[in-house]
C-alpha positions in Angstrom: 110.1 87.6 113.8 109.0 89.5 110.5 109.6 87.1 107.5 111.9 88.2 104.6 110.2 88.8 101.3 111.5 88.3 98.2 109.7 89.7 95.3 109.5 90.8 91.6 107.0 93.5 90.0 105.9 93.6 86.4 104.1 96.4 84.8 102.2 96.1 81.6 100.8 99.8 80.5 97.4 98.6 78.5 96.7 102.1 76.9 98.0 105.3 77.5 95.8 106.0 80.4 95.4 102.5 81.9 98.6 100.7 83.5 98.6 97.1 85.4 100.9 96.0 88.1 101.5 92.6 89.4 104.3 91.5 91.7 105.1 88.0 93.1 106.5 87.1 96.3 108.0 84.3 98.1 107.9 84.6 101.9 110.6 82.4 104.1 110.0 82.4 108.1 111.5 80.7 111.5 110.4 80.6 114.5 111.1 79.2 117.7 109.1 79.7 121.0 109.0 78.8 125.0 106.6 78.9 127.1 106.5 77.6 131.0 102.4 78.4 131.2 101.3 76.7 128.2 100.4 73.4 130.0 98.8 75.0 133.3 101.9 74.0 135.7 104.6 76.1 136.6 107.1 73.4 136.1 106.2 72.6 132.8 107.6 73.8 129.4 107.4 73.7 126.2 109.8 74.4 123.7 109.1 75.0 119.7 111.2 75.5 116.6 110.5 75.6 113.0 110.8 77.0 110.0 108.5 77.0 106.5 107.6 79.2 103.7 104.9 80.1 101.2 103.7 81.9 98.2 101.5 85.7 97.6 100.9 87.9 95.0 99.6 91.4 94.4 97.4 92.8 91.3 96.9 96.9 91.0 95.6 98.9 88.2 95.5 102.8 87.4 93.5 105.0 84.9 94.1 108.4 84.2 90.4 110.2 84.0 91.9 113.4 82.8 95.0 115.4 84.4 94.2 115.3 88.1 92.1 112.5 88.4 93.2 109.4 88.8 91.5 106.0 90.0 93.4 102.6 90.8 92.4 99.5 92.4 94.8 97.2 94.9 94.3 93.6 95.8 96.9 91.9 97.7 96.1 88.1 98.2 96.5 85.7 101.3 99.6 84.0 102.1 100.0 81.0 104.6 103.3 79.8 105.5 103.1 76.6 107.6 105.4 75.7 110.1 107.2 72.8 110.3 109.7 71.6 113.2 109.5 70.0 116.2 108.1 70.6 119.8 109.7 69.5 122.7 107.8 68.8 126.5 109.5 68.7 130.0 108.9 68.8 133.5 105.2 67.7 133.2 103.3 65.7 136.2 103.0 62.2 134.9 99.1 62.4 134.0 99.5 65.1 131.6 102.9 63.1 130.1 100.7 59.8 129.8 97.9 61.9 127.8 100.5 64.0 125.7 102.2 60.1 125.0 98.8 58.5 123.6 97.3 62.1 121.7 101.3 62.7 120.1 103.1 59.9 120.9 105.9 61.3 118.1 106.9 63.7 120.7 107.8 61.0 122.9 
C-alpha cells in the first residue's frame, strides 16, 4: 500500500536570480500481510498487521545564468517509517512452535 503524504513547501527567493525550496513531509502507513510459505510448510501461516509513520524532507535550489539557462540542484532525504503491530503464527509442526516459543515467546 502507497503511504499518504502530507506535506508543506516554503520558498525563500535569495536574489533575483537565486530561489530556495524546502518542503516537509510527514508520511503515515499500514500494512497487513499473509503468507502460508514463510515458515517452509504448507500448513503454516503467518499473519501480520501494523501500522507506523515517520518524518522526510526535501531541499532544491535554482539560479538563473541569463535568460535560457538555468541550473538547480534537488536533494530529497531518507525516510524510515517503522512498523509496529503484531504477528500472529498457526498451524506450525510442534518443533518449529517450541523454537518460535523460546526465540519470541511474546507471540505465544
Amino acid at each position: 500500500m502507497w503511504p499518504p503524504l502530507l506535506g508543506n513547501h516554503m520558498g525563500l527567493p535569495l536574489h533575483d536570480k537565486f530561489r530556495i525550496r524546502t518542503n516537509i513531509q510527514s508520511i503515515r502507513a499500514t500494512d497487513s500481510w499473509e503468507d502460508q510459505t514463510a515458515l517452509g510448510a504448507d500448513a503454516g501461516k503467518m499473519v501480520m498487521d501494523g501500522d507506523g509513520d515517520g518524518w522526510g524532507y526535501n531541499l532544491g535550489a535554482l539560479l538563473d545564468v541569463n535568460e535560457s539557462v538555468s541550473l538547480g540542484f534537488a536533494y530529497r532525504s531518507s525516510s524510515t517509517v517503522n512498523i509496529h503491530g503484531t504477528a500472529t503464527l498457526s498451524g506450525i509442526a510442534a518443533c518449529a512452535a517450541a523454537m518460535f516459543t523460546c526465540l519470541f515467546p511474546c507471540f505465544f
